[in-house]
C-alpha positions in Angstrom: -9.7 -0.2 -14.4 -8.6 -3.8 -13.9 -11.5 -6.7 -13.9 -10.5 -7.3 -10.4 -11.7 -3.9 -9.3 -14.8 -4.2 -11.2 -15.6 -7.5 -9.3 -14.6 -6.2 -6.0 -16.4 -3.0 -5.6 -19.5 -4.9 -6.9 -18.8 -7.5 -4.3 -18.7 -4.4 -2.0 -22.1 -3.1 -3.7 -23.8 -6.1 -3.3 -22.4 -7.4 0.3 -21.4 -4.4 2.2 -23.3 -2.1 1.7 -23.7 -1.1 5.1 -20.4 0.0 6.0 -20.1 1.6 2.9 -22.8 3.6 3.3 -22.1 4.5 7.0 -18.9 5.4 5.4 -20.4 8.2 2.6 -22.5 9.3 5.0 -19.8 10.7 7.5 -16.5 10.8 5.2 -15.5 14.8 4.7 -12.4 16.6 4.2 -12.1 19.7 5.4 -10.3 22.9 3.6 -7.1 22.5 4.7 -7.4 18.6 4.2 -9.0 19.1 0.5 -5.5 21.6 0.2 -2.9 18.9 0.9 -4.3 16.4 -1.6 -4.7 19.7 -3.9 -1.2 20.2 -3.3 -0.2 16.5 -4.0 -2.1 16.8 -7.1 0.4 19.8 -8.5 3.1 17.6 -7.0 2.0 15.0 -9.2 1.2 17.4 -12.2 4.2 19.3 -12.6 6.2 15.8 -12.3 4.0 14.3 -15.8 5.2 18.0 -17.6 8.4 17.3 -16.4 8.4 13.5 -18.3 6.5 15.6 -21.6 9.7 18.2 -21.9 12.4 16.0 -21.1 13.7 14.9 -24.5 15.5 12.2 -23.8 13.8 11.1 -20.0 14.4 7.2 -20.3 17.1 5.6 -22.8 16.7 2.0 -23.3 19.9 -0.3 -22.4 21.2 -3.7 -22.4 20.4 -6.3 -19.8 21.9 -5.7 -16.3 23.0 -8.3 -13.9 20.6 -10.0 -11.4 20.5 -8.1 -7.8 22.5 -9.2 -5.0 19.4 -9.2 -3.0 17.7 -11.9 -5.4 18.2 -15.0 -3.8 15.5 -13.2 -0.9 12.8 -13.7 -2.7 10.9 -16.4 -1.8 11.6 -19.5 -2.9 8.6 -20.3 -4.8 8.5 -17.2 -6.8 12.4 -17.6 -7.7 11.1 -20.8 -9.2 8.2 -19.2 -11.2 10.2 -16.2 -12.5 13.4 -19.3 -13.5 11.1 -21.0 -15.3 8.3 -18.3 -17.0 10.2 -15.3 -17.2 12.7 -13.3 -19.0 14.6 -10.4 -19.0 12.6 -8.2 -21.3 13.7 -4.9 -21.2 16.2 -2.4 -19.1 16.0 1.1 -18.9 17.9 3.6 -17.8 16.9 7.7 -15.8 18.4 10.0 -14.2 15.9 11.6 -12.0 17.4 14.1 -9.0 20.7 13.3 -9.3 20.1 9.8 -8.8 20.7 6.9 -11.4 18.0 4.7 -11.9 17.7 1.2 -13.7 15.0 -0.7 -14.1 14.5 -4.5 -15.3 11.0 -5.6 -16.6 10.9 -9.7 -16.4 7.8 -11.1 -18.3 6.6 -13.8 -19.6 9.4 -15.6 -21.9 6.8 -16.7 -24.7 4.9 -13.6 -25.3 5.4 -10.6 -27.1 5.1 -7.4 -25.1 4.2 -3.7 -26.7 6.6 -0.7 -26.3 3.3 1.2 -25.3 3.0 -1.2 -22.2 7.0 -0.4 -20.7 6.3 3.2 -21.6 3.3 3.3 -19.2 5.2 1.4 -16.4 8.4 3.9 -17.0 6.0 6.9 -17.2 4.2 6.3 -13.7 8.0 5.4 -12.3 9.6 8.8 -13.7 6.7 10.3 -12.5 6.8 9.3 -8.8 10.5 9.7 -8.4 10.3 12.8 -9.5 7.5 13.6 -6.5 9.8 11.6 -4.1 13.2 13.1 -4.5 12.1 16.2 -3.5 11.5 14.8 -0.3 14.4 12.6 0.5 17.7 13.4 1.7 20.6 13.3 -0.4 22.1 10.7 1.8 19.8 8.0 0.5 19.9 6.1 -3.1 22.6 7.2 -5.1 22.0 4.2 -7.4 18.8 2.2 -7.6 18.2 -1.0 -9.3 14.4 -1.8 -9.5 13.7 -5.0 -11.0 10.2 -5.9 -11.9 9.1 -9.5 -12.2 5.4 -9.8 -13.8 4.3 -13.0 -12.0 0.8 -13.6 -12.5 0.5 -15.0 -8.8 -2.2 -13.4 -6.4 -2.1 -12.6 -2.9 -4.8 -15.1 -1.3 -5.7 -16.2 1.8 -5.4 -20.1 2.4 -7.8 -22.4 3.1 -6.8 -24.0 6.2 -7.2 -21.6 9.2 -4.6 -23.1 10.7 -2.0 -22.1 8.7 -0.2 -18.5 9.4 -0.2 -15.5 6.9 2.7 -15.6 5.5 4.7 -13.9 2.7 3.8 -15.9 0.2 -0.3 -14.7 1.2 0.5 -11.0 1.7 3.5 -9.8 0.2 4.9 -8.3 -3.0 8.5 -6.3 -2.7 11.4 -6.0 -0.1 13.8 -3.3 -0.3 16.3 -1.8 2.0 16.2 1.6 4.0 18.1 4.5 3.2 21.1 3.2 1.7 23.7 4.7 -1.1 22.8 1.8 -3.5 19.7 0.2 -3.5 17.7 -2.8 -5.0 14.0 -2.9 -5.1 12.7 -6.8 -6.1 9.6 -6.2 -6.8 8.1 -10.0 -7.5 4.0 -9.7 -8.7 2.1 -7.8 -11.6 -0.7 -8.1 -8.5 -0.7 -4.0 -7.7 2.6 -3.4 -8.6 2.9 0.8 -9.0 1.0 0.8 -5.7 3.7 -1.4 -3.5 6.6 0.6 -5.9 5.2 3.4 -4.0 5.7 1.4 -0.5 9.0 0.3 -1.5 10.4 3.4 -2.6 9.1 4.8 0.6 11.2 3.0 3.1 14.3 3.2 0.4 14.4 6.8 0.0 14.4 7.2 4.1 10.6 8.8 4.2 9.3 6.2 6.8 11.3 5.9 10.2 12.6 2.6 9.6 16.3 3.0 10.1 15.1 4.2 13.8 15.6 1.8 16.8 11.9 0.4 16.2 11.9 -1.9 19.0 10.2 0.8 22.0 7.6 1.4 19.4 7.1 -2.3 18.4 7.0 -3.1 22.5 4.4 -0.4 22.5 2.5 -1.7 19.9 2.6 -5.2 21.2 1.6 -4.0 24.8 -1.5 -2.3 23.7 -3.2 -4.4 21.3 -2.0 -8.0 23.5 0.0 -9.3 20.1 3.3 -10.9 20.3 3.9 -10.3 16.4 7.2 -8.7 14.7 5.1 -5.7 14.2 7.2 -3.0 12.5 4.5 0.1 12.8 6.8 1.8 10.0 5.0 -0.5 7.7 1.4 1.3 8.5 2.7 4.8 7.7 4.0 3.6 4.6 1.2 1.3 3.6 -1.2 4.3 4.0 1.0 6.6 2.3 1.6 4.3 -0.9 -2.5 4.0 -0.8 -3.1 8.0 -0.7 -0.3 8.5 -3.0 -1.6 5.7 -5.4 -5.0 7.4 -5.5 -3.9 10.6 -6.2 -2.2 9.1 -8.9 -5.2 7.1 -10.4 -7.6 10.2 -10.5 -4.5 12.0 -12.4 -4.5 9.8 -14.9 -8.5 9.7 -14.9 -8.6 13.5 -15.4 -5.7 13.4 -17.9 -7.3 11.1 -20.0 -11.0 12.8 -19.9 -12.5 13.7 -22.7 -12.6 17.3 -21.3 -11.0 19.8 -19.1 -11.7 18.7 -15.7 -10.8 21.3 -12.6 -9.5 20.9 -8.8 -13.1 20.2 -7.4 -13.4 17.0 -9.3 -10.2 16.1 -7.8 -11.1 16.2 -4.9 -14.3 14.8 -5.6 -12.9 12.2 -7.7 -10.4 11.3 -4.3 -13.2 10.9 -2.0 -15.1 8.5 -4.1 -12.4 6.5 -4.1 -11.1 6.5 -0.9 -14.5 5.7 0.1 -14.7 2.8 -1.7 -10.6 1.8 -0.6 -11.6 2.4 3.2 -14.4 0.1 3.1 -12.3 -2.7 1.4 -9.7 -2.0 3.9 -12.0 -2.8 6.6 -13.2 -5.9 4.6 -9.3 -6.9 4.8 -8.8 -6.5 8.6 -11.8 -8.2 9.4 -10.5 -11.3 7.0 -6.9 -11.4 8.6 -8.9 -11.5 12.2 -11.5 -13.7 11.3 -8.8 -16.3 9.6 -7.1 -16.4 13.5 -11.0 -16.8 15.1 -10.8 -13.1 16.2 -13.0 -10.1 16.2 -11.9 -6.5 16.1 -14.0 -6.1 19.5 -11.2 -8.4 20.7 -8.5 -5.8 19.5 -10.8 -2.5 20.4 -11.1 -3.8 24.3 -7.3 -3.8 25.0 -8.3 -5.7 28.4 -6.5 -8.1 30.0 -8.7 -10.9 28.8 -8.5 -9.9 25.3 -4.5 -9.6 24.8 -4.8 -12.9 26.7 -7.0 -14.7 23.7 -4.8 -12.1 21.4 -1.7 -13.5 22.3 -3.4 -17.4 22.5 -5.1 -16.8 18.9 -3.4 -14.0 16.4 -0.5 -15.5 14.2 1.3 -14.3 11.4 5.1 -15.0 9.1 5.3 -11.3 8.1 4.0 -7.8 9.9 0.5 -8.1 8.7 -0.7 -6.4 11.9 0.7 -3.0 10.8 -0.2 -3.9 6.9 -4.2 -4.6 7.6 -5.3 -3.8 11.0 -3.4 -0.6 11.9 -3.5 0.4 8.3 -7.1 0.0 8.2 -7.7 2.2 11.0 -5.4 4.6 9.9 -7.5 4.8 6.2 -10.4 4.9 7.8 -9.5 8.8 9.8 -7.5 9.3 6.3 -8.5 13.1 6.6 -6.8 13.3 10.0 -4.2 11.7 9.0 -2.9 13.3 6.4 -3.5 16.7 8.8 -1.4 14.8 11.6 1.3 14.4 9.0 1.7 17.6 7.8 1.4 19.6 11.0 3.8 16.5 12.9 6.5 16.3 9.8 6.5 20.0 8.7 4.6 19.4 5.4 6.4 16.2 4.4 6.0 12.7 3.8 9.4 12.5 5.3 8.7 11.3 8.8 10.7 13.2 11.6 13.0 10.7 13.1 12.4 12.2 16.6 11.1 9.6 19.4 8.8 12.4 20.8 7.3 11.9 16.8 7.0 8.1 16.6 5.5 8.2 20.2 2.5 10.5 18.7 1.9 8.5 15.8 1.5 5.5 18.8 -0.6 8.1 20.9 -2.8 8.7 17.1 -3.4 5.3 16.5 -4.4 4.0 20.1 -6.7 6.6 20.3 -8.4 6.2 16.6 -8.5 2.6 17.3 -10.5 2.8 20.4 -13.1 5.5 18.4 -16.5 4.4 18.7 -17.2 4.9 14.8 -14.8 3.3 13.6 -15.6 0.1 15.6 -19.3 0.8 15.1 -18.8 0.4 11.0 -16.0 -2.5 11.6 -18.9 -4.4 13.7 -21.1 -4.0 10.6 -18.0 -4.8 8.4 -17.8 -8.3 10.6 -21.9 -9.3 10.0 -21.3 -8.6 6.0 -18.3 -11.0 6.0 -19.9 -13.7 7.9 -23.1 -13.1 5.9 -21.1 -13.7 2.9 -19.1 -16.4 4.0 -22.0 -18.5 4.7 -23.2 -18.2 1.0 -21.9 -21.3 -1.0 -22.0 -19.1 -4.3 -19.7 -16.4 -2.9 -17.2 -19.0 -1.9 -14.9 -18.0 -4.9 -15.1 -14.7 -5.0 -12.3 -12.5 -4.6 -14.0 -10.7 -2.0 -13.7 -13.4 0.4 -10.4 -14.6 -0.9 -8.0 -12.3 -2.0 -5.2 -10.6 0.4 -4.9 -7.7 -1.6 -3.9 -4.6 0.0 -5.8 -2.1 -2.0 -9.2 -2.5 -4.3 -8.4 0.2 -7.2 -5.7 -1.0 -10.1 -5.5 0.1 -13.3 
């Protein structure tokens, strides 16, 4: 694990540990919850054989043009990666029919292993391999993926008066469901994890080539925001998570110095998500707090509330759907994961129905409103106040960074 998770779950340890706790105590899965993330796990498995027997899975090429899309990255990262990077390495896969080509950009004055691009291209094959099996053939023909490795973190500012914005919060852009497709993907900051997201809304799982502006209204109506919200982001957010840890206990297990089985799987998920549930609650009370809201403000849904909502709550990109409903979806993970496979047949691939987005709506007002989940967000509020107050914490991570997730490897 990365230093940065080390630091964060003892910030988590030592600050908060009462919604963690509250969090362990309750947090199950049930049979036929433990059997989908058992069944993502062979999904996952049979993908790594599948890079082990191919003999020739990834063939090295020359350097590829920049994207068309490149000039919409933000401006200041366009500048860091002009000035610190360079075109390291391309590679080349074919994985379900589909070309592939992807362009590592590092830093221009160091050396970089062959070991290091292998794991990268490993957990890439790996993925797509999981994904294309749920996609339709009418999305990605060809996709360019191109990786810069800019050491910039996501980190809230300073000044509560300035909006969240891109350059806090976000990491890739992509487009939906097209024939060829270009993933910029512009921070070494939890890459494979927002890959995952990415890959999501260009390989047509989430339902963002739907008219999303009834569900946005709704969105906006209930919670009193006046945000771009685009709820797609949530179901893919939480997706990329789940999938992410699935794929960080894999590689755990793989690389155990003996045979582990299913149960410590399973076992191995829940401590995690345990830990990623409580950071995501840690996050959604940070992106409140910097706008001078609590989530009792959010949980009311009154008339007075969307009122100081609407007065208060700012953001430059759809932070609402990456933090707040994200958070509330993490925290019912185990229902959720059972609402998507009984409400998508099985799939990550959401059905593109109306009747389907408006239950996802229906599933979220109602888990936001849940008394335990506001309960431990309440405690989550006092540990991030607590902490704020203490001079010495005023550096840490904790109570700074805008990461989405707390695991990286």
């Amino acid at each position: 694990m990365k230093p940065i998770t080390r630091n964060l779950k003892l910030f988590i340890d030592k600050n908060c540990s009462s919604p963690y706790n509250e969090i362990e105590r309750t947090f199950r899965f049930s049979s036929s919850q433990s059997s989908i993330f058992q069944n993502i796990h062979e999904l996952i498995r049979d993908a790594h054989i599948e890079w082990f027997n191919a003999p020739n899975p990834v063939l090295e090429i020359d350097p590829i043009q920049q994207g068309q899309l490149y000039n919409d990255i933000p401006e200041n990262f366009i500048r860091i990666i002009e000035t610190t990077l360079s075109q390291q390495k391309t590679f080349q896969m074919n994985i379900g029919g589909r070309d592939i080509f992807v362009a590592f950009y590092a830093d221009k004055h160091k050396s970089h292993s062959a070991k290091r691009w292998n794991e990268y291209l490993k957990k890439i094959f790996i993925w797509l391999t999981v994904i294309s099996q749920f996609a339709s053939t009418a999305c990605v023909k060809t996709l360019y993926v191109y990786i810069y490795l800019t050491h910039e973190k996501k980190q809230l500012p300073a000044d509560p008066s300035t909006a969240l914005g891109r350059t806090h919060a976000n990491t890739a852009f992509t487009t939906s469901c097209t024939s060829n497709t270009e993933i910029h993907l512009y921070r070494e900051e939890e890459w494979f994890k927002v890959f995952i997201h990415e890959t999501f809304h260009s390989y047509g799982l989430d339902f963002s080539t739907m008219d999303n502006s009834p569900a946005n209204q709704k969105i906006r109506e209930i919670f009193g925001i006046s945000a771009d919200v685009r709820l797609y982001e949530s179901y893919t957010e939480i997706w990329a998570e789940i999938i992410h840890i699935c794929f960080l206990v894999h590689f755990q297990m793989v690389n155990a110095p003996k045979w582990e089985n299913v149960d410590n799987f399973i076992a191995k998920i829940r401590d995690i998500l345990i830990y990623e549930i409580t950071f995501s609650l840690l996050q959604c009370a940070k992106v409140l707090k910097h706008s001078g809201l609590t989530y009792e403000d959010i949980a009311k849904q009154d008339a007075a509330s969307k009122q100081k909502i609407s007065r208060l709550y700012k953001e430059e990109t759809p932070l609402f759907s990456y933090y707040i409903v994200k958070s509330v979806l993490l925290f019912f993970a185990n229902d959720f994961v059972e609402w998507t496979m009984i409400h998508n047949r099985g799939s990550f691939n959401f059905q593109k129905t109306q009747q389907n987005v408006d239950a996802y709506i229906q599933f979220i007002q109602k888990h936001s409103k849940n008394p335990k989940y506001t309960k431990t967000m309440k405690m989550m509020e006092e540990c991030l106040n607590h902490s704020s107050q203490n001079s010495v914490l005023k550096n840490e991570p904790g109570l700074n960074s805008m990461r989405m997730t707390l695991h990286e490897d």
